[in-house]
C-alpha positions, 0 to 999 in steps of 0.5 A: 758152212756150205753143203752140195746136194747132187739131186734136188728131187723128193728125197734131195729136197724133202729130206737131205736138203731140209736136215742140212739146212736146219744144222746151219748149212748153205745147201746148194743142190746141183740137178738138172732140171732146169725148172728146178734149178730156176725156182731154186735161184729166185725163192732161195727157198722151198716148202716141205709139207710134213704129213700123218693121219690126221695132221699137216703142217708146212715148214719152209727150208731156207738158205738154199740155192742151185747150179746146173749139173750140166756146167761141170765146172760151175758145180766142180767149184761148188765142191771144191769149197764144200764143208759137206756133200751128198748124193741123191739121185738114184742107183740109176743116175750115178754113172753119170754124175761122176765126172762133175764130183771128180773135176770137183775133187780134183780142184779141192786135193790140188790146192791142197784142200780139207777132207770132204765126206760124200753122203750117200744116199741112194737105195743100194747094197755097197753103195760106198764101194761101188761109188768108189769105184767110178769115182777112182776110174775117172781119176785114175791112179795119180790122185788113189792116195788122196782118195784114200786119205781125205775121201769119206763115202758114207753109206745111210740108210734112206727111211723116210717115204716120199710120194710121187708128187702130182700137180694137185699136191703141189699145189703150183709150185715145183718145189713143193714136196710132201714127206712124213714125220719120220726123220732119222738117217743112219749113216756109217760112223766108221767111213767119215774122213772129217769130223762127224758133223751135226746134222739134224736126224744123223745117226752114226752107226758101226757096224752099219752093214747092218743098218744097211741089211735092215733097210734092204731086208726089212724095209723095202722088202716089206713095202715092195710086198704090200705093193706087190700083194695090193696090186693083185687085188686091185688097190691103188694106195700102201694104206690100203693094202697094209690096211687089208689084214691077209696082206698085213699078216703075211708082211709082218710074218716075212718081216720077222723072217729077216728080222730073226736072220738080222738077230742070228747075225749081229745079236741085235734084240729081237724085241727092238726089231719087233717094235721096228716092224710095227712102227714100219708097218704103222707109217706105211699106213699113212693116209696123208701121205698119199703113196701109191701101189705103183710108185712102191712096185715099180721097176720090178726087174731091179727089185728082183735082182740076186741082191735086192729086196725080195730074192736078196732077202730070202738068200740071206735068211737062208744064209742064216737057217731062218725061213724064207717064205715070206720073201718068196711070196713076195717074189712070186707077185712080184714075178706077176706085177703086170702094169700096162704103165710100167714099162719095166713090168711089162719088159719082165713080161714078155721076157718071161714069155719069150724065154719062159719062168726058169731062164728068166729067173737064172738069168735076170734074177740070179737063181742060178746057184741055189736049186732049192730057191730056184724050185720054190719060187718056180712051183709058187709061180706055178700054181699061181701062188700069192 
């Protein structure tokens, strides 16, 4: 069996890559940093240093290779004999890896070829839809009913943290990546065209909007928070700011905000939810695994967006008649984020200052179409409230 990642960075590698390659795939990466693509091709190998508070151990991903995404047809033949494939490159990137994924699947359907399913791996609400989307645009209407029959995009639910890598961590070689033990992927049951294949920590899951909703609302929510919070008082590493017990409060506190609005929705217990949470909280405070306030804060513009983290979280627990407080607070320090070395921090800021707090957050962030929202976060950034 052969599986084709797009994206060999840390999740490409340290976690999609490595589950394909224990449930027997040949896995071939397409990316396009050339170093990488090299590496890959002269070890057919990678270490992957799995990490928790007092432990470490390495384990080496094998059976794998690369092409570079730049040769569209080199990568358009990979997936034309793919049995399973996966994206992996970022909300960011994935405009511009449509045209290698459609010359592939337009190679495959013309012979005639299997089914094939597209796990999708990438931090985005409708992430099937809007990568359908692309994919149907650059092939246009000839090859709709194909699509329609033999195209499986799977939403999953990415849980396990990776950190930026440093030189010191990886320790000489490129292809190192640390990651923690934690190991599941939920992906969407219902959206598979195949059969639902063996791979190490699936888990299949229907209806999985609201697997979706709880990585979104729960998860990253709570992660952006404890950045957002840690940086106000100056700590460099998520241990240390779920470790600071004001912090650690008022994160608990607005992750069971969205929890309560998870539970009003889909009946799922409270109770498992709540053991969710501390398990979440639990990893973040990982000291080995190194990961830093401003890998978890960056690109603060997105994260504010009218459907992600923090303003996407409190619109839906109001959605639902739970309080939004939690998901506030973490707005309005976001809406503080500052970092001289985050060029969209400082974008966010100095649009705030050119254009004011109030068009910032109608125009940027959406808050155009609830007065109610639009006034507590503008009276919390107001009075400096964190």
């Amino acid at each position: 069996m052969k599986a084709v990642i797009f994206g060999a960075g840390n999740i490409g590698r340290g976690f999609i890559g490595k589950a394909f390659s224990e449930s027997g795939y040949e896995v071939c990466f397409v990316d396009v940093t050339k170093e990488i693509v090299h590496k890959l091709n002269e070890e057919k190998s990678y270490p992957v240093r799995i990490v928790s508070n007092g432990t470490a151990s390495v384990e080496i991903v094998k059976n794998v290779r690369a092409v570079n995404g730049g040769d569209i047809q080199s990568t358009a033949d990979e997936i034309a004999r793919a049995d399973l494939m996966a994206t992996a490159v970022g909300v960011n990137a994935l405009p511009h890896i449509i045209k290698p994924i459609c010359e592939g699947l337009k190679k495959r359907f013309d012979k005639g070829g299997a089914s094939l399913d597209i796990i999708i791996c990438e931090n985005l609400m409708d992430a099937d839809k809007y990568l359908r989307k692309l994919i149907e645009d650059e092939m246009g209407t000839k090859y709709k009913t194909v699509l329609d029959e033999k195209l499986g995009l799977v939403e999953a639910s990415i849980g396990r943290m990776v950190p930026v890598m440093t030189d010191e961590m990886k320790k000489g070689n490129v292809l190192m990546v640390w990651v923690e033990e934690y190991n599941e992927l939920p992906v969407d049951k219902a959206a598979f065209k195949g059969d639902i294949p063996a791979v190490k920590g699936f888990v299949p899951y229907s209806p999985f909007d609201f697997y979706i909703k709880r990585k979104l609302y729960i998860h990253n929510m709570s992660h952006a928070i404890c950045a957002y919070l840690g940086w106000q008082k100056g700590y460099l590493y998520i241990y240390e700011c779920v470790n600071d017990k004001d912090i650690r409060a008022r994160v608990h506190d607005a992750m069971m905000e969205t929890a309560k609005a998870l539970h009003r929705e889909y009946g799922f217990s409270l109770e498992e939810l709540h053991i969710h949470i501390e398990h979440l909280l639990e990893r973040y405070g990982n000291v080995a695994l190194s990961d830093t306030v401003q890998r978890v804060a960056r690109d603060p513009l997105r994260k504010l967006g009218k459907s992600d983290r923090l303003i996407g979280a409190a619109l839906y627990c109001l959605s639902r008649n739970c309080n939004p407080r939690g998901p506030i607070e973490g707005t309005i320090a976001a809406l503080h984020y500052d970092n001289p070395e985050d060029e969209t921090a400082g974008r966010m800021q100095r649009m705030i200052r050119q254009h004011g707090i109030k068009a910032f957050l109608k125009d940027q962030c959406g808050l155009n179409d609830n007065a109610w929202l639009l006034e507590q976060v503008l009276r919390g950034y107001g009075h400096g409230a964190l």
